[in-house]
C-alpha positions as a LaTeX table, in Angstrom:
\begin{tabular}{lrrr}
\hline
Residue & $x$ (\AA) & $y$ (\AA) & $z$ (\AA) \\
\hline
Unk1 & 151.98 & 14.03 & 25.63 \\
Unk2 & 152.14 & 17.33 & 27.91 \\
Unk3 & 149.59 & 20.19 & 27.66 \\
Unk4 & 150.05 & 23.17 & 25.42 \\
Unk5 & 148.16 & 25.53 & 27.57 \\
Unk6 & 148.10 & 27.83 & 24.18 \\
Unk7 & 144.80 & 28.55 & 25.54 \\
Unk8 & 144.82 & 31.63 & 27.81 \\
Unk9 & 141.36 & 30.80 & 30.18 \\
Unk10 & 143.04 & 27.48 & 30.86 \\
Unk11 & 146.35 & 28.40 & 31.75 \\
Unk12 & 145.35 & 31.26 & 33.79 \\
Unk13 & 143.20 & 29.19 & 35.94 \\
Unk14 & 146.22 & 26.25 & 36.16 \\
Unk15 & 148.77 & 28.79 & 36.50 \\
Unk16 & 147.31 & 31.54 & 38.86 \\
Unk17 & 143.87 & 30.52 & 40.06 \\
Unk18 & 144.78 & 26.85 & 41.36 \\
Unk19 & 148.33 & 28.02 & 42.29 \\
Unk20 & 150.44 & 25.86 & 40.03 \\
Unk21 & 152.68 & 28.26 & 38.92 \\
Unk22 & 155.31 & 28.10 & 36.66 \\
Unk23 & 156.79 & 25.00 & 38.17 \\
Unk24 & 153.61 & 23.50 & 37.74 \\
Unk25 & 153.86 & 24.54 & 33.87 \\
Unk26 & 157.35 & 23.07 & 34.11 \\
Unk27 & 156.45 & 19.91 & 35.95 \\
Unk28 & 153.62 & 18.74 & 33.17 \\
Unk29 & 156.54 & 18.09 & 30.77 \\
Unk30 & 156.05 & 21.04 & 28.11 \\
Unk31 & 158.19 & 21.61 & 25.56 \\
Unk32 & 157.70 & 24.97 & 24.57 \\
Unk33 & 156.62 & 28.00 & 26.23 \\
Unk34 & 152.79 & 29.06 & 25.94 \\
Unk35 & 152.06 & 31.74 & 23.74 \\
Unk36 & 151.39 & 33.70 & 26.89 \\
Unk37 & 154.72 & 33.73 & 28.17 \\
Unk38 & 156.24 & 34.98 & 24.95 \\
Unk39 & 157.49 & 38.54 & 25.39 \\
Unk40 & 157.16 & 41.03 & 22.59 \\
Unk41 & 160.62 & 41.16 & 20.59 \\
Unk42 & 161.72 & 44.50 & 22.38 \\
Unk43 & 161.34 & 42.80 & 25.47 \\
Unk44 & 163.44 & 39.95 & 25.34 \\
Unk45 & 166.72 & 39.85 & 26.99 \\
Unk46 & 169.77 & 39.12 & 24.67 \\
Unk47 & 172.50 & 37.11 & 26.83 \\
Unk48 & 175.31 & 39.53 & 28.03 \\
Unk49 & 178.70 & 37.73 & 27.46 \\
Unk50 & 180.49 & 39.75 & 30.35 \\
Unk51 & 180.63 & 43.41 & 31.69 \\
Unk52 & 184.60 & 43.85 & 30.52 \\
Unk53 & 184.20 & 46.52 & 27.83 \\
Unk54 & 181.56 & 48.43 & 29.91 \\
Unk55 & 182.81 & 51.37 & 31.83 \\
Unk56 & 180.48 & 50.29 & 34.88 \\
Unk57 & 182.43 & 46.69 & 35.29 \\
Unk58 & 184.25 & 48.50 & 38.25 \\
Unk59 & 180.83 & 48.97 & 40.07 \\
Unk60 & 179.78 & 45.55 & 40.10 \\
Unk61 & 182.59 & 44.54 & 42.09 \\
Unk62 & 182.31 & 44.05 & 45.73 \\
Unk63 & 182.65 & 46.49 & 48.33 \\
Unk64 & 184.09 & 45.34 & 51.21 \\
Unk65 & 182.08 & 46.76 & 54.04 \\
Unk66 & 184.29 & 45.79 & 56.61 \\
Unk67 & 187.00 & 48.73 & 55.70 \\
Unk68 & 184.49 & 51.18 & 56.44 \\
Unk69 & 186.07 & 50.81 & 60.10 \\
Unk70 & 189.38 & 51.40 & 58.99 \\
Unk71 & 191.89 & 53.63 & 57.32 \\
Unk72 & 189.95 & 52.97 & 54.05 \\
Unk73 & 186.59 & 54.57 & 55.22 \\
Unk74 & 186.50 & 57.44 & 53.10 \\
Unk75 & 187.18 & 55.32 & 49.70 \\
Unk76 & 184.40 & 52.89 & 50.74 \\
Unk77 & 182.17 & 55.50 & 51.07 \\
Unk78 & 182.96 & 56.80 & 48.14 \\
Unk79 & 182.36 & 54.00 & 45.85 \\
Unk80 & 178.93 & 53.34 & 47.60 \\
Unk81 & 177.53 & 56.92 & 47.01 \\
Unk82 & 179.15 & 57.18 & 43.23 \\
Unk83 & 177.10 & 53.36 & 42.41 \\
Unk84 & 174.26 & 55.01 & 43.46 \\
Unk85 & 174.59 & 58.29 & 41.94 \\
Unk86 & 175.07 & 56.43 & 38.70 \\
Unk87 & 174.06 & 52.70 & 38.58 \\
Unk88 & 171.37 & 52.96 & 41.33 \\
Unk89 & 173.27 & 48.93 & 41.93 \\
Unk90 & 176.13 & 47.48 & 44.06 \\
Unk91 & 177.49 & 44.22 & 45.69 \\
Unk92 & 178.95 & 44.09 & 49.21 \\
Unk93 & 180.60 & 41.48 & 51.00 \\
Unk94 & 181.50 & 41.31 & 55.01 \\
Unk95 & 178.02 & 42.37 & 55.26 \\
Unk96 & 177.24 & 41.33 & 58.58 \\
Unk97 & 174.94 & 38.74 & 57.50 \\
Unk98 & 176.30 & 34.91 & 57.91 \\
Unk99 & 177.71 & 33.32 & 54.81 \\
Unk100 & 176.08 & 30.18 & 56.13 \\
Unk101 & 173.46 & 31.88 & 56.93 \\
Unk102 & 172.61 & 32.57 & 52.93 \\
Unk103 & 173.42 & 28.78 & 51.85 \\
Unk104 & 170.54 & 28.10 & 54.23 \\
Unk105 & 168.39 & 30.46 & 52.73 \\
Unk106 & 168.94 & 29.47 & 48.99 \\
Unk107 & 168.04 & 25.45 & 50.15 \\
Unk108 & 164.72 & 27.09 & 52.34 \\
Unk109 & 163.58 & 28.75 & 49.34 \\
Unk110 & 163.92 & 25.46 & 47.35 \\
Unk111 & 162.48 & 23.18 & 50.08 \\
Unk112 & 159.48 & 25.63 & 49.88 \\
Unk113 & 159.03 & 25.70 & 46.01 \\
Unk114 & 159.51 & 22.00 & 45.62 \\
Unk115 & 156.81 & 21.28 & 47.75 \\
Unk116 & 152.54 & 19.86 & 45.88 \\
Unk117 & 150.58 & 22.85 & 44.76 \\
Unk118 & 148.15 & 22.26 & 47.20 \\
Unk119 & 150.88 & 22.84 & 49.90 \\
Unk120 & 151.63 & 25.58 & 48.59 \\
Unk121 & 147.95 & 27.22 & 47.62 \\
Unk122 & 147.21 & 27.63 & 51.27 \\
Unk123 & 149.11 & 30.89 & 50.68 \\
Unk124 & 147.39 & 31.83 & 47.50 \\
Unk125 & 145.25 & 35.21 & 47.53 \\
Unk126 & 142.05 & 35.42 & 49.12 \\
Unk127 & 142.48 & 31.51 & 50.94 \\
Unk128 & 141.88 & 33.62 & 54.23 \\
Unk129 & 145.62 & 32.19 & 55.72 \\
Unk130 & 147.46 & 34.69 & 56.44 \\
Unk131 & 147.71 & 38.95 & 55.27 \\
Unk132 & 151.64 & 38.66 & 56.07 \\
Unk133 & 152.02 & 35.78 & 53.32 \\
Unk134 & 151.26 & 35.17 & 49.62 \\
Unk135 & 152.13 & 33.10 & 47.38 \\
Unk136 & 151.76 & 33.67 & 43.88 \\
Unk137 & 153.27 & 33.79 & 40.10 \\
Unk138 & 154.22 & 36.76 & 37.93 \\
Unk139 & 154.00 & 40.19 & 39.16 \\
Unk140 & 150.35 & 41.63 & 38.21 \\
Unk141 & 149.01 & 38.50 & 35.61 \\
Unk142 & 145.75 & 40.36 & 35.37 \\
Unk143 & 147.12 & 43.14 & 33.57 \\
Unk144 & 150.07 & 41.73 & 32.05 \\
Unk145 & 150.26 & 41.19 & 28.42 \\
Unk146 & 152.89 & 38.67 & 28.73 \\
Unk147 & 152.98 & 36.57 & 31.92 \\
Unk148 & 156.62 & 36.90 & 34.22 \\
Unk149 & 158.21 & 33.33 & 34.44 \\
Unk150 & 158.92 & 33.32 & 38.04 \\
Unk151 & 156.87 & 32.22 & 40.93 \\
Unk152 & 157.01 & 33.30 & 44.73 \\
Unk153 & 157.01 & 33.62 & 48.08 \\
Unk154 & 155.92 & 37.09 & 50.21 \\
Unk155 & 156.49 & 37.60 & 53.74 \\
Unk156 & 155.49 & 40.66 & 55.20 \\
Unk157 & 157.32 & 41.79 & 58.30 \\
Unk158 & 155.36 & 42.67 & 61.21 \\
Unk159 & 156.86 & 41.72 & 64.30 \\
Unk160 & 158.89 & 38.51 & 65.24 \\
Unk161 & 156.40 & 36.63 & 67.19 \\
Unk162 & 153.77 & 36.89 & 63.72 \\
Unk163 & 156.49 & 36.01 & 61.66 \\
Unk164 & 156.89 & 33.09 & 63.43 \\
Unk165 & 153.65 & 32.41 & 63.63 \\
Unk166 & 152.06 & 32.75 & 59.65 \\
Unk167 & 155.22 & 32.79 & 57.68 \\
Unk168 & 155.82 & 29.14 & 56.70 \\
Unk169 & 157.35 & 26.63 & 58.28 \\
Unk170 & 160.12 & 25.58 & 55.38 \\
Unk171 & 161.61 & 28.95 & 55.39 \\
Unk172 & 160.73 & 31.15 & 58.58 \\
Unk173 & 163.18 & 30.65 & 60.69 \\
Unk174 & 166.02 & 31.77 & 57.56 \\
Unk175 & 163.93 & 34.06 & 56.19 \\
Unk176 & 163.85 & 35.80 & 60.01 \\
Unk177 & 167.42 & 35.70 & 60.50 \\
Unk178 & 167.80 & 36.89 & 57.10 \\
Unk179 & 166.06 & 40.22 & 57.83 \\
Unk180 & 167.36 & 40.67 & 61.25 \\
Unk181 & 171.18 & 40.42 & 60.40 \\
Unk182 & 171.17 & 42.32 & 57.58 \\
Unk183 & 169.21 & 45.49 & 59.23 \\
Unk184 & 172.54 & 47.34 & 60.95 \\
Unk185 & 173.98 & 46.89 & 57.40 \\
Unk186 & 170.94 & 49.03 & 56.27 \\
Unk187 & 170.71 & 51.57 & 58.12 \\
Unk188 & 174.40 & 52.41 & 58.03 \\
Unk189 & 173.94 & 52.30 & 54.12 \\
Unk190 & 171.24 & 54.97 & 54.72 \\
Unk191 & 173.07 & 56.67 & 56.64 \\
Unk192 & 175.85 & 57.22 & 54.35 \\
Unk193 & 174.06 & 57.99 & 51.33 \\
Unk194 & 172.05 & 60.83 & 53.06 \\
Unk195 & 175.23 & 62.37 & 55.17 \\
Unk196 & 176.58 & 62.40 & 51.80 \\
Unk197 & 174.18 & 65.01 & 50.99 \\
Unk198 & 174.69 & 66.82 & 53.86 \\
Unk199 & 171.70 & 65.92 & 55.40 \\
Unk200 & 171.60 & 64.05 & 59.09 \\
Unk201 & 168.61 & 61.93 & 59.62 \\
Unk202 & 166.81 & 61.48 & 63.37 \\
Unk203 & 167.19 & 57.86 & 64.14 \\
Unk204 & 163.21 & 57.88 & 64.18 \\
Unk205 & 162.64 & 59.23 & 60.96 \\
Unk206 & 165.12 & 56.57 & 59.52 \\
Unk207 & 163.47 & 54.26 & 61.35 \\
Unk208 & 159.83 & 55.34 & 59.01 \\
Unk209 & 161.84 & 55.15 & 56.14 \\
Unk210 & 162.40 & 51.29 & 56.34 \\
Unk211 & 159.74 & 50.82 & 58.47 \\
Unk212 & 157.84 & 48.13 & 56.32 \\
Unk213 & 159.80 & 45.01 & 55.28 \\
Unk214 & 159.01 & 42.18 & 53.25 \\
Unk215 & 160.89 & 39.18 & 52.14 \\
Unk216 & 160.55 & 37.51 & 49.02 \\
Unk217 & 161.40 & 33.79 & 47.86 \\
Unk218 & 161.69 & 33.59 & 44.30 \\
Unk219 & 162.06 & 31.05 & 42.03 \\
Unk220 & 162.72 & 31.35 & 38.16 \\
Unk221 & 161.96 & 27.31 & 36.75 \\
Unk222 & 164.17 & 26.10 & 34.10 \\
Unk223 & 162.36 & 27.65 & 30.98 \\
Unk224 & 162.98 & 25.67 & 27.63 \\
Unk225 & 162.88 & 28.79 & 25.43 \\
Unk226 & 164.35 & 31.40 & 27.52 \\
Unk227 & 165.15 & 33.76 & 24.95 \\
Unk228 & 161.27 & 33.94 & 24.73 \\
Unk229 & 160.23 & 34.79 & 27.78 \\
Unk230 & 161.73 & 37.23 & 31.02 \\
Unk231 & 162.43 & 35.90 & 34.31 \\
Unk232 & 161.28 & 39.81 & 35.77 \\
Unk233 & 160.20 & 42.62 & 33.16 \\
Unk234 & 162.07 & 45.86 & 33.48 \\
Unk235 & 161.14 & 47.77 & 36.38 \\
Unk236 & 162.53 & 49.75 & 39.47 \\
Unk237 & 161.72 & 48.65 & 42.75 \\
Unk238 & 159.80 & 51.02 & 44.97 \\
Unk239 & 161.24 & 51.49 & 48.26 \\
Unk240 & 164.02 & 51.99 & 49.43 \\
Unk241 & 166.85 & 49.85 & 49.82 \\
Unk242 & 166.83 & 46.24 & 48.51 \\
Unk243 & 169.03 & 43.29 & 49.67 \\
Unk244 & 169.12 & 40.64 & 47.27 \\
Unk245 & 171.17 & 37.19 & 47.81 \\
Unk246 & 171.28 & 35.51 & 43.90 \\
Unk247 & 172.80 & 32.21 & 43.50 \\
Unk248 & 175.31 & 31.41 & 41.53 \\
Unk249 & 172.99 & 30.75 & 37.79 \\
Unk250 & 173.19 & 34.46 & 37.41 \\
Unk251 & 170.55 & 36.38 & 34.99 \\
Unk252 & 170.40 & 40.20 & 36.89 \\
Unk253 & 170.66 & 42.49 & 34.02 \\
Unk254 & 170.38 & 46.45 & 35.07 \\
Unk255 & 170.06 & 49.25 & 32.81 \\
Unk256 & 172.88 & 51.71 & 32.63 \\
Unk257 & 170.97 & 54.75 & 31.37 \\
Unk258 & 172.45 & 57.01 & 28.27 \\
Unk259 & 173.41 & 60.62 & 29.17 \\
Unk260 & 173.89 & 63.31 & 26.54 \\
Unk261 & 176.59 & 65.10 & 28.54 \\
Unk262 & 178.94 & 62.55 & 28.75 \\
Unk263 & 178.08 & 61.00 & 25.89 \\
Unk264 & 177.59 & 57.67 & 27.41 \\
Unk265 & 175.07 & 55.36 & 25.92 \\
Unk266 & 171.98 & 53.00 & 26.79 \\
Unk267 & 173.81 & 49.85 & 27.88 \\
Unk268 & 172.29 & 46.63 & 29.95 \\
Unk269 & 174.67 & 44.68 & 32.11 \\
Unk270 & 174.38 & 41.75 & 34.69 \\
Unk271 & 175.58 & 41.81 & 38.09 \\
Unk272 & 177.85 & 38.68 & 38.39 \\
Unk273 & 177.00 & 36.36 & 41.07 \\
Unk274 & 179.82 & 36.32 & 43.80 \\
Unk275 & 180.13 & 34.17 & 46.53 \\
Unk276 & 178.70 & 35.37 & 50.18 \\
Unk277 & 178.10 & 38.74 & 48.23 \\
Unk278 & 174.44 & 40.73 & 48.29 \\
Unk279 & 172.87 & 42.46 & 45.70 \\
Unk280 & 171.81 & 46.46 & 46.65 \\
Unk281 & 169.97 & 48.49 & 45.20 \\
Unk282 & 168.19 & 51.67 & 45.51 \\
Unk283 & 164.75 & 51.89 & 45.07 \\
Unk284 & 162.37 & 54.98 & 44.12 \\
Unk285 & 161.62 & 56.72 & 47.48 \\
Unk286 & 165.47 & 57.02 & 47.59 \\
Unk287 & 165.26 & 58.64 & 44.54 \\
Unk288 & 162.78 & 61.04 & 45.23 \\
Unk289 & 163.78 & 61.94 & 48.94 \\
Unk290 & 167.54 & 62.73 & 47.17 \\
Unk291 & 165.41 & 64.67 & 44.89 \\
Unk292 & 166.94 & 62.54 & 41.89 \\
Unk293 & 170.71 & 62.64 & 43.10 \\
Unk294 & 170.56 & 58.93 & 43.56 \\
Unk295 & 169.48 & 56.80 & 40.97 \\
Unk296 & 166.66 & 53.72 & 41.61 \\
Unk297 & 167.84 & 51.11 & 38.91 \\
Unk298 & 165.78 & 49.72 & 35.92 \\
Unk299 & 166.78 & 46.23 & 36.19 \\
Unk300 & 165.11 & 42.91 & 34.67 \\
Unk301 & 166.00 & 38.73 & 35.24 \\
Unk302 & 166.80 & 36.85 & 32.14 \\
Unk303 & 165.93 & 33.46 & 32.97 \\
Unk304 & 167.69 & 30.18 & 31.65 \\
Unk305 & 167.22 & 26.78 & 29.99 \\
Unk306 & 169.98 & 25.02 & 32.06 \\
Unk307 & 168.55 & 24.50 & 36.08 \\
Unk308 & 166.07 & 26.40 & 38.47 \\
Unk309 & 167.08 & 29.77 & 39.92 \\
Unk310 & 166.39 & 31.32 & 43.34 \\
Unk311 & 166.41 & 34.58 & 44.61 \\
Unk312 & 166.22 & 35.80 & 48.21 \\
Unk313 & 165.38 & 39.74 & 48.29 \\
Unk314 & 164.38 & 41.97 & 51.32 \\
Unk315 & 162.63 & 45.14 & 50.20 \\
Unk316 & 162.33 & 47.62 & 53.05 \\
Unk317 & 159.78 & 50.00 & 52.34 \\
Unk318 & 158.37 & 53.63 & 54.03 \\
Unk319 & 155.90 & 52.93 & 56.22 \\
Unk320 & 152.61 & 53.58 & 54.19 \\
Unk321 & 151.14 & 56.72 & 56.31 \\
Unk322 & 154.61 & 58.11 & 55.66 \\
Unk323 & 155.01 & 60.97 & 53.25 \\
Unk324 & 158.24 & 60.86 & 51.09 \\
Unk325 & 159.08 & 63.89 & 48.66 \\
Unk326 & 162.28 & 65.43 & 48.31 \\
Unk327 & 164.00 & 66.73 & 51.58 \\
Unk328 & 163.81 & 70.36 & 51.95 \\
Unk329 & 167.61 & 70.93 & 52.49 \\
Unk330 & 168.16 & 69.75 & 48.69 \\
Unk331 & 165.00 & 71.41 & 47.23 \\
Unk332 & 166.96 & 74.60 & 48.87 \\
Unk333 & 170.23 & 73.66 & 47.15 \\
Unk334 & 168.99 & 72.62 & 43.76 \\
Unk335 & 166.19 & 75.39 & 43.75 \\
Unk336 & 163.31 & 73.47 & 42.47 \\
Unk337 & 161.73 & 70.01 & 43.16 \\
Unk338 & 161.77 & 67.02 & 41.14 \\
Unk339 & 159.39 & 65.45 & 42.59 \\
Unk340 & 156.05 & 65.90 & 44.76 \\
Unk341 & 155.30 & 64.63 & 47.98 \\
Unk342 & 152.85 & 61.47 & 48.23 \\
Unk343 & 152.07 & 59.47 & 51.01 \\
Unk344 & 153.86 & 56.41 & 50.39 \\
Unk345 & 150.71 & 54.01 & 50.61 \\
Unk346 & 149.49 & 55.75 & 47.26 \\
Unk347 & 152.86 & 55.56 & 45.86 \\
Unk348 & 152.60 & 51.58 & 46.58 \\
Unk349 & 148.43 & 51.06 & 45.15 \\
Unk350 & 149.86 & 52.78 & 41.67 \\
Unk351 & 152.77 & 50.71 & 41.95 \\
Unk352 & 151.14 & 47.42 & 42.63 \\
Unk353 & 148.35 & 48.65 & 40.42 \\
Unk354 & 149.69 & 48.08 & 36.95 \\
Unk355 & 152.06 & 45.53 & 34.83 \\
Unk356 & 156.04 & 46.23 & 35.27 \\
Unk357 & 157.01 & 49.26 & 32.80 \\
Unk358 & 160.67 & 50.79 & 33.17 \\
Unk359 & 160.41 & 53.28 & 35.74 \\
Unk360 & 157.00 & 54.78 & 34.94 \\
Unk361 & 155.76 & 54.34 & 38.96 \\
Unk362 & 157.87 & 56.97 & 39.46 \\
Unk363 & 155.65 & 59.39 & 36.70 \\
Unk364 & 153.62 & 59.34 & 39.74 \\
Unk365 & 155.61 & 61.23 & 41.90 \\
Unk366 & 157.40 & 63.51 & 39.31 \\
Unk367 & 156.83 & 67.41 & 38.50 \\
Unk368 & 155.48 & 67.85 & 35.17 \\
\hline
\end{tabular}
């Protein structure tokens, strides 16, 4: 008969402390979720049967990147800066980044996961091995009410030869490649988005603005009550671009926020997973650096009874000395600012600091 680990000490030390995880949870043969994994009602994610009737189904289609070099520039542009004007979400495809290349990376983030817990608690928190990996479950279990049903991998981008040397073995080399290949894609993404608004960046302040990278495996067991539970609460990511490769179980739901003048209302969809397609997103210091022009997406992971899910996503990130408020040229146009500046490394201990919540980090930032 399997454990019920209804009792929170226990579980939190099987789960967290001794680096089970999830899987772990998975792997003793329960047959319900713990109690602690049970979201409260309005937290639970209802499954979305198709975007068809929703008047953002256009923007989850893929942009083809490679007609940005053509006679279709202008259009391609277009649909990248209105998706994150208004959906803060979009999917590309000719990317620049290896089709292969992302098959590889969904079977390294498996061979990782699938590996004994004690393999994999060398990585854990405070085991001394490395400060450019961790390995953990959830996204802040201390302060969570309800625990996130997802376990994971974070590498920390320093330099190549480090990377190679601490990430792990299973994954570095895809992981690497992974971040490398998909860098020119975000930088002319940048680009765009702030030429857009009229506003040319130096190549070295661009450069600041993604200037920490990290590069997450995670993995979303099979969960036997998933309308119970959330894969990832609702949140915003902080930085500011994401690249995410899903596979093809699907379960990215983003919020599509109400506005009064159009008359549009609250709405969740999913982003469909599409073959050799990434996920982007915008993330919060985009936000605040357009001074709220572009949108960084509420978006939450529903996860499913049916197989294991992986996720690949690269978050680049401000360097943390940086300071990131909105740029001057669009406080001047707009005539007031939306948002203060912070130096980003206090932006990221508030972040980290507390249990997902919508976009509430960015209450951090904002002008009362």
């Amino acid at each position: 008969m399997a454990p019920s680990f209804d009792d929170t000490s226990s579980l939190f030390d099987f789960v967290v402390r001794k680096g089970n995880g999830v899987k772990g949870l998975v792997d003793s043969g329960i047959e319900n979720v713990p109690r602690k994994y049970i979201q409260p009602a309005s937290e639970r994610i209802l499954k979305i049967v198709g975007n068809e009737n929703s008047s953002y189904h256009n923007n989850v289609s893929p942009i083809d990147l490679s007609l940005l070099d053509g006679p279709n520039h202008d259009q391609v542009v277009k649909a990248i800066v209105t998706a994150s004007e208004t959906l803060g979400f979009f999917q590309v495809v000719n990317h620049g980044v290896p089709v292969d290349l992302l098959d590889s990376l969904k079977q390294a983030a498996h061979r990782f996961f699938a590996q004994s817990p004690e393999k994999k608690a060398v990585y854990l928190p405070g085991e001394g091995r490395s400060r450019l990996v961790k390995y953990g479950t959830s996204f802040a279990p201390e302060k969570e009410k309800a625990l996130e049903w997802k376990d994971y991998l974070n590498m920390v981008y320093s330099n190549e030869a480090e990377a190679l040397e601490h990430w792990p073995k299973l994954c570095k080399e895809e992981a690497l490649e992974y971040l490398k290949s998909s860098n020119q894609m975000v930088r002319r993404l940048l680009k765009i988005l702030f030429e857009n608004l009229g506003v040319k960046l130096e190549e070295s302040r661009l450069g600041s603005l993604i200037g920490l990278k990290m590069v997450n495996m995670n993995f979303y067991p099979a969960c036997p009550n998933p309308d119970l539970t959330v894969g990832v609460g609702r949140h915003s990511d902080m930085g500011t671009l994401t690249i995410l490769l899903q596979d093809g179980i699907g379960g990215l739901h983003v919020k599509v926020e109400e506005d009064f003048v159009s008359g549009r209302k609250e709405e969740w969809i999913e982003i469909p997973p599409c073959p050799g397609a990434l996920v982007i997103n915008v993330g919060d210091a985009v936000q605040i650096l357009s001074n709220g022009r572009y949108k960084s997406a509420e978006h939450r992971v529903r996860t499913t009874s049916k197989q294991s899910r992986v996720s690949v996503p690269i978050f680049t990130i401000p360097k943390p000395t940086e300071k990131i408020g909105p740029l001057p040229q669009l406080v001047e146009r707009d005539g007031m600012a939306h948002y203060k500046e912070v130096v980003f490394q206090d932006y990221m201990n508030n972040f980290f600091g507390k249990a997902h919540e919508g976009k509430k980090s960015l209450d951090f930032a904002r002008v009362n």
